[in-house]
C-alpha positions in Angstrom: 47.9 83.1 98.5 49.1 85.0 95.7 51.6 84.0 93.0 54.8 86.0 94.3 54.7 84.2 97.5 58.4 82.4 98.2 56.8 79.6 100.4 54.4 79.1 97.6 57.2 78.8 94.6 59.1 77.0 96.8 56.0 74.3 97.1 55.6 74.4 93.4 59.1 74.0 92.2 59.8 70.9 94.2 59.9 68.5 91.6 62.7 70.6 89.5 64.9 70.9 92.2 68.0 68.5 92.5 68.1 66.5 95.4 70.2 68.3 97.8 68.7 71.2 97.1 65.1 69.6 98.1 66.6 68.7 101.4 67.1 72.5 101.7 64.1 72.6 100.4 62.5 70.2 103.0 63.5 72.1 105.9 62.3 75.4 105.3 59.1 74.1 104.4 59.4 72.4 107.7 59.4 75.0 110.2 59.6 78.2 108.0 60.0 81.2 110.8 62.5 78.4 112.4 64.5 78.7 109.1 64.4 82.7 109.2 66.5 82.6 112.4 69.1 80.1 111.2 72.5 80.6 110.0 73.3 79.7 106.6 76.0 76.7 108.8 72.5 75.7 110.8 71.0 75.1 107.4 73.2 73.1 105.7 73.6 71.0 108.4 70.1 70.9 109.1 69.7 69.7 105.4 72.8 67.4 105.2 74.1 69.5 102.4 77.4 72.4 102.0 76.9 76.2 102.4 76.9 76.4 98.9 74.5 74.5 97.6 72.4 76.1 100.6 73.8 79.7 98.9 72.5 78.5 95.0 69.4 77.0 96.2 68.7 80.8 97.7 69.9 82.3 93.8 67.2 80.3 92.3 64.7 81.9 93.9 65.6 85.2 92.7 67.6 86.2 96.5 71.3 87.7 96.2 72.4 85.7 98.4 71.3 83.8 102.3 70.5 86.9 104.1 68.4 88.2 101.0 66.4 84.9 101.6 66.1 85.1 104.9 63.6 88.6 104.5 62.1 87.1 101.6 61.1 84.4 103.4 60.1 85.9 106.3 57.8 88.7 103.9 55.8 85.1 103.1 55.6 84.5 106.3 53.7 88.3 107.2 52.0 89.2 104.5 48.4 87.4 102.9 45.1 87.3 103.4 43.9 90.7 103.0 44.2 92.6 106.4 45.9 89.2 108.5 48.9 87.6 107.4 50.0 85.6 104.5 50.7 82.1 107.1 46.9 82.8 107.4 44.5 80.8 105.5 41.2 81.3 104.7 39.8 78.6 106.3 41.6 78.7 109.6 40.1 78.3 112.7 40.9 80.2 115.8 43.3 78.3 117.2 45.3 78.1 113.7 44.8 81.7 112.7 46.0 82.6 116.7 49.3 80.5 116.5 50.1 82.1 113.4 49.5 85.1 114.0 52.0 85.2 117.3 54.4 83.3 115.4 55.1 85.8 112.5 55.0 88.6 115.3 57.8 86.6 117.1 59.4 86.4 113.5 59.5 89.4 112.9 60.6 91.1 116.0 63.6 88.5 116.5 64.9 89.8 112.9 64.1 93.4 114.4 66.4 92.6 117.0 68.9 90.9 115.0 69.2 94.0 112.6 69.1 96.7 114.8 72.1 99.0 115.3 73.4 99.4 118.9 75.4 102.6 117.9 72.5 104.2 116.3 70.4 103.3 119.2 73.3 104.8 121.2 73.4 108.4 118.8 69.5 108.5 119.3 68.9 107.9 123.1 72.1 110.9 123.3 69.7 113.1 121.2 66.7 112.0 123.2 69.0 112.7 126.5 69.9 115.8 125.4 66.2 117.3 123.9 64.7 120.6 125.7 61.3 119.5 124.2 60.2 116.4 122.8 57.5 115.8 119.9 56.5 112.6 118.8 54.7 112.2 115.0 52.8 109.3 113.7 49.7 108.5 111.0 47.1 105.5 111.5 48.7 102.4 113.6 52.2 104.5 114.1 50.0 107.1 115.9 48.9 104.9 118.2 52.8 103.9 118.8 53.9 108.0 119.0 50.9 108.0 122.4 52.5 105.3 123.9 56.3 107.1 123.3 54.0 110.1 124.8 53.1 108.3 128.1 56.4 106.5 128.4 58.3 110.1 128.0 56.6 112.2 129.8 58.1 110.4 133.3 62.0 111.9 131.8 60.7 115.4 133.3 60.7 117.2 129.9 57.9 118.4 127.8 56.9 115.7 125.5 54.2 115.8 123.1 52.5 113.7 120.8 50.4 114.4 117.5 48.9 112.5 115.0 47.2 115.3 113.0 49.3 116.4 110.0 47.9 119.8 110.1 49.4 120.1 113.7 52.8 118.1 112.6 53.2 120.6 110.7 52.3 123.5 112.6 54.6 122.3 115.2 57.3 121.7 112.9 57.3 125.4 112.1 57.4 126.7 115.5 60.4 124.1 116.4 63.9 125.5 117.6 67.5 124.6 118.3 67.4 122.4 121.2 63.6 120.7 120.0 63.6 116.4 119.3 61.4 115.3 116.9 60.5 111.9 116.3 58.6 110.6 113.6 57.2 106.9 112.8 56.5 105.7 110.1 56.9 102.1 108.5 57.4 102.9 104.7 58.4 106.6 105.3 57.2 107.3 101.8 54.4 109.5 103.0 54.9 113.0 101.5 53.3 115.0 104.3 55.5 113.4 106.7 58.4 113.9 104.5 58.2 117.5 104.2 56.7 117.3 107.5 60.8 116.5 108.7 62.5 118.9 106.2 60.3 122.0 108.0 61.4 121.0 111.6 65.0 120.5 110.6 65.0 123.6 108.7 64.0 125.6 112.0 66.6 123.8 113.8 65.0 120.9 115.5 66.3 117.8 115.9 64.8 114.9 113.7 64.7 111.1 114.6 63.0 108.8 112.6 61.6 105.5 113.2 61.2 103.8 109.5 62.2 102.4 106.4 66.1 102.5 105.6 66.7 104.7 102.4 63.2 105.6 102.4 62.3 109.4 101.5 61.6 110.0 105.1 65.6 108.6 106.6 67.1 111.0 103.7 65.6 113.8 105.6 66.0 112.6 109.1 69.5 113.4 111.5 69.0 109.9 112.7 67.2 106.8 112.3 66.5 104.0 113.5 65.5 101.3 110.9 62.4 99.3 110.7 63.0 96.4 108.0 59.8 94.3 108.9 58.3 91.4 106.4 55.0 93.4 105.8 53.5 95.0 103.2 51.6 98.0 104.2 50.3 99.4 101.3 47.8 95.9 100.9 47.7 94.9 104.8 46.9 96.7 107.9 50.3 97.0 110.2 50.8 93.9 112.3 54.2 93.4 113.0 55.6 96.7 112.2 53.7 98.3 114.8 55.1 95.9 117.5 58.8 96.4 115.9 57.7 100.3 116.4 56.6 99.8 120.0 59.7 97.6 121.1 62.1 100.1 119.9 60.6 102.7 121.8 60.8 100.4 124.7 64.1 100.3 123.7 65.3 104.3 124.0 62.8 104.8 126.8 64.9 102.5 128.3 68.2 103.8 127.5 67.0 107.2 128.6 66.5 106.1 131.8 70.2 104.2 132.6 71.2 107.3 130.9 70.0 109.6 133.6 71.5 107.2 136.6 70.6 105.8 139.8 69.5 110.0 141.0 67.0 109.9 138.6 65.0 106.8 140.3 63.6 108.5 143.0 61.4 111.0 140.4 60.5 107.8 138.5 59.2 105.9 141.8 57.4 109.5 142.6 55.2 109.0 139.6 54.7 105.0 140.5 53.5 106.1 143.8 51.5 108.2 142.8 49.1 105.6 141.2 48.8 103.6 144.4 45.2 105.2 145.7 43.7 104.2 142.5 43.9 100.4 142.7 41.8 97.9 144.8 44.7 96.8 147.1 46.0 93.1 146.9 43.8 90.2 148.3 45.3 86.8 149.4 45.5 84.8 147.0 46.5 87.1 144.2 49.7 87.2 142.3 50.0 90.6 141.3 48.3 93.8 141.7 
């Protein structure tokens, strides 16, 4: 682990804390991913101490204040080991590095949910409503997540696309018009191409929703966005939890799409379930599902 971890200062400053602050202490160190879905009222009374003392233990540790804390302490909890996560050890075995794993995902995607905006979900599944033709953008692991928005999209009955080539991003940027969605993905949404990538499709009148960083290059250049605040640091680690924040927030406007377009819409969706029934064994006795 590496010195600017908070779980790790927390550890070492133990002995220089007062004593109610290492009962606040105590707890977090506890159950940490517990801790970064507790109110700062949960806390204190989880600890036996007052919200302010919970409040100054979190200003010793460099935060501004509880909910500064609370993302701090979740970053320990996601980043790491190179290329795993920073709960991870080196020695871990499966079972360890497993339950770890799932539990800084679960982490992370409860403070996803937590954070997200419900009226800029709203504002974005209009646009999405609304959209003549549909592109989705996205580099390494947010490709991955702009082909799944692809195959969940392409049921709406609109012409969706999805590209993971910058040389085609931008191609298709330029050839965008008024009534054209874009969406782009991108976790940091510092990445130049995909910056300039935005400007060119808003320029020619396309619509441009982003999926990243809040106050990143990338949101200054978007129409709309949906922000991605997860505890990872890409630049040192491959994308964990960020790409399952990504794929749960498409989830999210696929689904808003969909109540969106009402009970008349149903029947096309079930047309394009049907149509997948010749391809599976049927059901035997016995099994569950199909």
């Amino acid at each position: 682990m590496v010195s600017h971890d908070l779980l790790v200062r927390i550890r070492n400053r133990l002995d220089e804390l007062n004593r109610s602050e290492r009962k606040v202490a105590d707890v977090i160190l506890a159950d940490p991913a517990a801790a970064t879905s507790m109110s700062i009222a949960s806390l204190a009374h989880a600890a036996s101490v007052s919200e302010p003392t919970v409040n100054r233990f979190c200003r010793s540790f460099d935060a501004k204040g509880y909910p500064d804390f609370k993302i701090k302490l979740a970053q320990s909890l996601a980043g790491g080991t190179p290329y795993v996560s920073q709960a991870v050890e080196p020695g871990d075995a499966a079972g360890e590095y497993t339950g770890k794993i799932f539990g800084a995902t679960i982490a992370a995607l409860d403070l996803a949910r937590r954070e997200v905006d419900p009226a800029r979900v709203e504002r974005v599944v209009d646009y999405l409503t609304q959209a003549k033709q549909l592109h989705f953008f996205g580099l390494g692991a947010s490709g991955a997540v702009a082909q799944d928005a692809q195959h969940k999209f392409f049921r709406f009955n609109m012409p969706v696309s999805a590209y993971i080539d910058v040389l085609m991003q931008r191609m298709v940027a330029a050839a965008c018009h008024t009534g054209d969605v874009v969406v782009i993905l991108s976790y940091t949404g510092r990445t130049r191409e995909l910056v300039d990538i935005a400007r060119l499709a808003r320029e020619n009148g396309a619509v441009v929703l982003g999926i990243t960083a809040p106050d990143s290059p990338l949101a200054d250049e978007c129409t709309e966005t949906l922000a991605i605040t997860a505890p990872e640091d890409t630049d040192h680690y491959m994308p964990m939890t960020s790409r399952m924040i990504q794929l749960a927030l498409i989830d999210v406007l696929a689904t808003g799409v969909t109540l969106r377009r009402g009970e008349d819409f149903l029947p096309h969706l079930k047309k394009i379930k049907d149509s997948l029934r010749d391809t599976r064994y049927p059901v035997v006795e016995g099994d569950k599902k199909a």
